[in-house]
N, C-alpha and C positions, 0 to 999 in steps of 0.2 A: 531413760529419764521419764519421771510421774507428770503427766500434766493436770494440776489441777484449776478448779474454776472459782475464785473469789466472788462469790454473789449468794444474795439471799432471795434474786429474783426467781420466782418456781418457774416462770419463762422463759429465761434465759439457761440455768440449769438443766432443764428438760430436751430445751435445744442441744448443749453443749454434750449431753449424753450420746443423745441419739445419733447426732454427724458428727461429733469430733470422739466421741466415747474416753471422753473422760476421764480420768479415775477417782477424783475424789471434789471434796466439796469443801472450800474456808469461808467462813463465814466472822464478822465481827458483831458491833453494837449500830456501828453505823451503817453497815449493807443492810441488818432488818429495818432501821431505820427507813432507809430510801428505798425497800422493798414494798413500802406503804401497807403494810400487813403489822399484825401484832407479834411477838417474840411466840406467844403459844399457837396462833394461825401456821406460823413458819414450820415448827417443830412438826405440826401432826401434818403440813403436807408433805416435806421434804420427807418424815418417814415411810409414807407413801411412796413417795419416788424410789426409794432406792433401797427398801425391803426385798431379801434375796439378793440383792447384788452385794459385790464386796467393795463398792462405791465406801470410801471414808465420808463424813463428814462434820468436821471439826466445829465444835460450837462452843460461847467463848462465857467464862463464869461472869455475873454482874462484877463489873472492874472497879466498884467501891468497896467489896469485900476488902479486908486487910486483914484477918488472921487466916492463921493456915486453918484452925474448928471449921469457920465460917466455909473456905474456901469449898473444904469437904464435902462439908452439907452439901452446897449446893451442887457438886460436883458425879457426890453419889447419884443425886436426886438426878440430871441431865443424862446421864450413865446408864440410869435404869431406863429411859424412853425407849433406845434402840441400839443393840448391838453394835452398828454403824460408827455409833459417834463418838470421836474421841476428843477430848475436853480439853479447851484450850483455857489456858493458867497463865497471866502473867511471870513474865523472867524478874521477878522482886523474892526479896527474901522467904518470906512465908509466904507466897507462892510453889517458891523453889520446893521447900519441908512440905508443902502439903501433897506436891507431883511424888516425892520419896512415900508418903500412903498411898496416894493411890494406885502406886505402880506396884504396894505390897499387896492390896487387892484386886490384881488384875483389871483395874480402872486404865485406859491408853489417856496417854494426855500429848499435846501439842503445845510445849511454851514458846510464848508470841511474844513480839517487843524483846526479839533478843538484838542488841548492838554492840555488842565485844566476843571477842572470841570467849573468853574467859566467864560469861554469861553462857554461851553452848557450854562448855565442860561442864559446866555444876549441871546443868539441868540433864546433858547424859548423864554424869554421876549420879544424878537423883531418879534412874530409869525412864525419861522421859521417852516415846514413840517415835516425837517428832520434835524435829527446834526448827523455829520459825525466825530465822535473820533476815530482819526487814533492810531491803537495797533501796527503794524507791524514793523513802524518805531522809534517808542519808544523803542522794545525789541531791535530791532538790535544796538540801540545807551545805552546799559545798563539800561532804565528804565524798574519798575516793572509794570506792568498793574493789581496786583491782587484787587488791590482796587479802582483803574481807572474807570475802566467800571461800576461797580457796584458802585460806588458813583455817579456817572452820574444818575444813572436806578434809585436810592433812591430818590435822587434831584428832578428830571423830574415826578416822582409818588406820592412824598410829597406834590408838588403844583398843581396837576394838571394842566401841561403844556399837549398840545393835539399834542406835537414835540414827531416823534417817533424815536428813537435814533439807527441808523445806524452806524454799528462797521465797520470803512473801513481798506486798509491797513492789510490784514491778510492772513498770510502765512502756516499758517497752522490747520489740522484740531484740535489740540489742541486749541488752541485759538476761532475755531467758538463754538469749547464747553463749554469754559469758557464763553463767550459772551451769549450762552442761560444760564448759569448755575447763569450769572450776571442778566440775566433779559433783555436783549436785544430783542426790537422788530426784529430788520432785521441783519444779515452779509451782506457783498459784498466779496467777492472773486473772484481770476481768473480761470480762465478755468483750469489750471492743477489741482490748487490748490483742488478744487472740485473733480475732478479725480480721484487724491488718496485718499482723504477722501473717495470718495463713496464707493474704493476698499480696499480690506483685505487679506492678503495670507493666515489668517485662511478659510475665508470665499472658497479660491479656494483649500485649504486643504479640507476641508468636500463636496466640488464636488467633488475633485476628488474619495473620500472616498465612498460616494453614489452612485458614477456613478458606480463605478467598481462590488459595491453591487451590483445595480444595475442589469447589466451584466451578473451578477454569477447567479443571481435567476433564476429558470429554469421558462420558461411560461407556461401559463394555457392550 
């Protein structure tokens, strides 16, 4: 499994390369938002960052676009910044037809705001790179995900769609285990969120337990 890092913070990012080494990079309207930076500030540091590597990082068309023309344009234009970046399109209609261009033009796209299964297939159908089935926001409105994700993973594997299905929207490390345990190529997550997963108070129970061992043993 992909771990990637939900944020448009170039601090946190930079971090999450260096010690967790990453693979890739999701980004929305609202992480540049809270990154306090401008949409074009983001663009030319992040392609900084992660020129030469084969870091992804997913950046998302303005979501009042509504035809597939528009979608394009804009999509081309994003496409052209950096090699890196593959271009997230909402799971709507003319959406869906404009990911069908630009996966005739070797454009990578990631469609985002997918919640049915049936939303993954059309967007493999339509060559998508990446489908993006949001969990986080499903639990917190009463939906169950325990069949969600892994019916996506079955679907995607049954036909041989070459769409690798990216679990966005996730808030805890419960969830990025269910997401491997479904069969998911990649998570995204935020920076905290990652934090505490990677941490345990058993795990700082048994340093402290070791060390103190440690300590006591006389030396040689």
């Amino acid at each position: 499994m992909k771990f990637f890092l939900d944020s448009a913070k170039i601090d946190e990012i930079t971090y999450a390369i260096n010690n967790w080494h990453i693979e890739g990079i999701t980004t929305n309207p609202r992480h540049i938002m809270n990154s306090g930076i401008t949409r074009g500030e983001f663009i030319k540091e992040i392609k900084k960052l992660v020129s030469g590597t084969s870091i992804t990082v997913s950046v998302e068309v303005n979501p009042h676009l509504e035809t597939k023309n528009d979608i394009l344009k804009e999509a081309k234009i994003l496409a052209a910044e950096s090699e890196n970046f593959v271009i997230k399109v909402p799971a709507f209609e003319q959406g869906l037809n404009a990911v069908y261009d630009l996966n005739q033009l070797g454009i990578k796209t990631n469609v985002t705001l997918v919640f049915n299964a049936v939303q993954a297939i059309q967007a493999s159908k339509m060559g998508a790179y990446y489908i993006s089935p949001f969990v986080g926001w499903r639990e917190e409105r009463g939906e169950m995900n325990i069949n969600f994700v892994s019916d996506i993973v079955k679907i995607i594997k049954n036909y041989g769609f070459k769409t690798e299905v990216l679990i966005a929207a996730i808030r805890t490390a419960k969830q990025i285990t269910e997401a491997a345990i479904a069969g998911a190529d990649i998570v995204t997550a935020g920076f905290d969120v990652y934090k505490t997963a990677f941490e345990n108070p058993f795990t700082d129970m048994g340093l402290k337990i070791f060390g103190d061992s440690w300590d006591k043993t006389k030396s040689d």
